[in-house]
C-alpha positions, 0 to 999 in steps of 0.5 A: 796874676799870682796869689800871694801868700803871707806864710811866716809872721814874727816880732821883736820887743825890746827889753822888759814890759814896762807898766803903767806906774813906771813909766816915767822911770823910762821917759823921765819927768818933764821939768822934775815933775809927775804929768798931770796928763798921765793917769787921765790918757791911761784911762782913757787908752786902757794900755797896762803895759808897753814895751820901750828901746829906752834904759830904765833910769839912765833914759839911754837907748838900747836899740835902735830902730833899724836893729830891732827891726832886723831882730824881727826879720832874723826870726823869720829864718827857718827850714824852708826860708833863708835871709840869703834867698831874700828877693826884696825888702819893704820897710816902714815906720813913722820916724827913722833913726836917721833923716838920711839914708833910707830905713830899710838900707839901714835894716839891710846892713844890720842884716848884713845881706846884699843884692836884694831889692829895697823901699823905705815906707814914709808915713805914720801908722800906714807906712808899715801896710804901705810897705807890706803893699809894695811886697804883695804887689812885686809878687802878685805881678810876678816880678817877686818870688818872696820879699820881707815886709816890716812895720817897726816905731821906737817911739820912746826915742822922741817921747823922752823927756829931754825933748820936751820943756815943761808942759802948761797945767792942764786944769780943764783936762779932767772936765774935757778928756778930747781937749788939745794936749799935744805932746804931752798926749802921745808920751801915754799912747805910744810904744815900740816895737817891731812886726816882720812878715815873709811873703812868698809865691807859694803857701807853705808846705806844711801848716798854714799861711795867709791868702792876701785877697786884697788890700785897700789904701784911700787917703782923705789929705785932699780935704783933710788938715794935718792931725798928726804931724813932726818936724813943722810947725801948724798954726791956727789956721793951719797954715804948715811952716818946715822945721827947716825954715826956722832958726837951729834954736828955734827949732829946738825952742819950739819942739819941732822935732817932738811928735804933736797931734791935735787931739780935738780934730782926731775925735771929730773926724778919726771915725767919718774919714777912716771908718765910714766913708772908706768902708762904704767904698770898700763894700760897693767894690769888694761885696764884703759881707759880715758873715764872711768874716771870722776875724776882725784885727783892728788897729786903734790907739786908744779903747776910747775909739772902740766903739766909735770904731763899731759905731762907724763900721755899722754906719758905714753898713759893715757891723761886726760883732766884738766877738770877732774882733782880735787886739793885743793893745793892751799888752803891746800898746800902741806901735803904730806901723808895727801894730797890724803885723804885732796883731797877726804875729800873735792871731798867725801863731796861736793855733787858733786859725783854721784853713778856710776862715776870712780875717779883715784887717783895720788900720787908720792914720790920723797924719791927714787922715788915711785908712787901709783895709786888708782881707785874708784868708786862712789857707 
């Protein structure tokens, strides 16, 4: 088997940092009003700026998500490594620009290259690690030289306010912070942006590149409801019916197509199916050992699930101490399948990394419940 090498990272954000206080300028005002949900989930998530594809004001799109993910990948060009040599092409995001065709032929054809290998990652958070996956294992089973993998969301195209009707009071929001505010919830946690990644059969010549040593992806959906879900619609019971078995008014009366999360199953399960019982696996396959690592990256949405995060770790025999721990939420927000790749963007090229040193990578999904741990090592 070959060793696979993450030898260059790279991210786009569009337009201009957007911060907490103008955030509606870009989303817009369900029904003309300011969201009573607002201020209380910018507490709780701790983000003080984002990025979106959205016009401030006008609420028209700039950029779409197969182009920002293509500016992401041109970065990737330089000396030693040129889009027309590319082998294979693995994208991901949680919703694409189109239902059809794939999002990766549609990044493809922004980059305007051909006869290269292709897959489009479904999923939420996942689906950007999904397609970083496919890349290392092509590689590692030597059917691949190199292959670009990407992670990319345009969240604020679903959050805009043309897709929503106007929200319910939500009086008991200030007594209960977990309780169940859908969609509103989401429009403060998410943001865009997209992460890039050139992997390659051989580290680089010069400077350093990332040993992937392993990835791990286990899913709990076997026992576990939807969490996070668009285009359906999920009952009490949790009974799932598809946006296509309803009426085109319906679907548009109901928000089937906005992005909904209940908010109550995430915080009682978020921590046990994607931080304890996951790692306690992970630990008796891989002898992970805290002193082995001298970087922690973890993908969380909110600095609410910070310590839950730690708590679940160390309940699952793995405590690493905050100072190992590397994020940039609070400044990129949260881009789902494109967080773990706009993390390592910045750790990979901030000269802080030394050869020899080990990196463990975090990234949960709360759809139905998923987790994946990556390990790397400094070479």
């Amino acid at each position: 088997m070959n060793k696979v090498y993450i030898n260059n990272i790279q991210k786009f954000m569009p337009n201009e940092p957007v911060y907490n206080d103008e955030m509606e300028d870009y989303l817009g005002y369900i029904g003309g009003k300011k969201s009573k949900a607002k201020n209380i989930v910018l507490r709780s998530n701790g983000i003080k700026r984002r990025f979106y594809v959205l016009e401030k004001g006008s609420l028209k799109p700039l950029f779409t998500n197969a182009q920002i993910t293509a500016n992401a990948i041109k970065k990737l060009e330089n000396e030693s490594f040129k889009l027309k040599d590319l082998e294979a092409l693995s994208c991901g995001t949680t919703l694409a620009d189109q239902l059809l065709p794939g999002h990766t032929l549609m990044v493809q054809g922004e980059l305007g290259i051909n006869e290269v290998e292709t897959l489009s990652a479904s999923g939420i958070c996942l689906s950007g690690i999904n397609a970083l996956k496919y890349i290392y294992y092509g590689i590692k089973a030597g059917e691949l030289k190199n292959g670009v993998s990407t992670g990319s969301e345009t969240s604020s195209m679903v959050l805009n306010s043309k897709n929503f009707k106007e929200e319910s009071d939500y009086k008991e929001l200030e007594n209960n912070p977990g309780i169940e505010f859908e969609k509103d919830f989401l429009r403060w946690m998410l943001s865009d942006g997209a992460g890039a990644m050139l992997l390659e059969d051989k580290p680089n010549k010069q400077g350093l590149s990332l040993e992937i040593k392993w990835i791990d992806i286990l899913s709990y959906a076997g026992e576990m409801p939807i969490c996070m879900y668009s285009g359906c619609e999920v009952d009490d019971k949790n009974n799932v019916t598809p946006w296509r078995a309803f009426e085109q008014q319906e679907v548009m009366n109901k928000s089937l197509l906005s992005i909904k999360q209940n908010v109550k199953l995430l915080n009682e399960n978020i921590t046990e199916y994607t931080v304890t019982k996951p790692i306690k696996k992970i630990l008796e396959k891989r002898g992970l050992k805290e002193e082995d690592i001298s970087y922690f990256v973890p993908h969380y949405s909110s600095k609410f699930f910070r310590e839950k995060l730690y708590e679940g770790m160390k309940k699952g025999g793995l405590e690493i101490p905050y100072e190992k721990w590397f994020t940039n939420l609070t400044e990129f927000g949260n881009t789902g399948s494109a967080s773990i790749y706009i993390m390592l963007e910045e750790l990979f090229n901030s000269n802080r990394l030394v050869k020899g040193q080990k990196i463990l990578c975090y990234v949960p999904e709360s759809g139905r419940f998923s987790t994946s741990f990556m390990y790397l090592e400094v070479v």
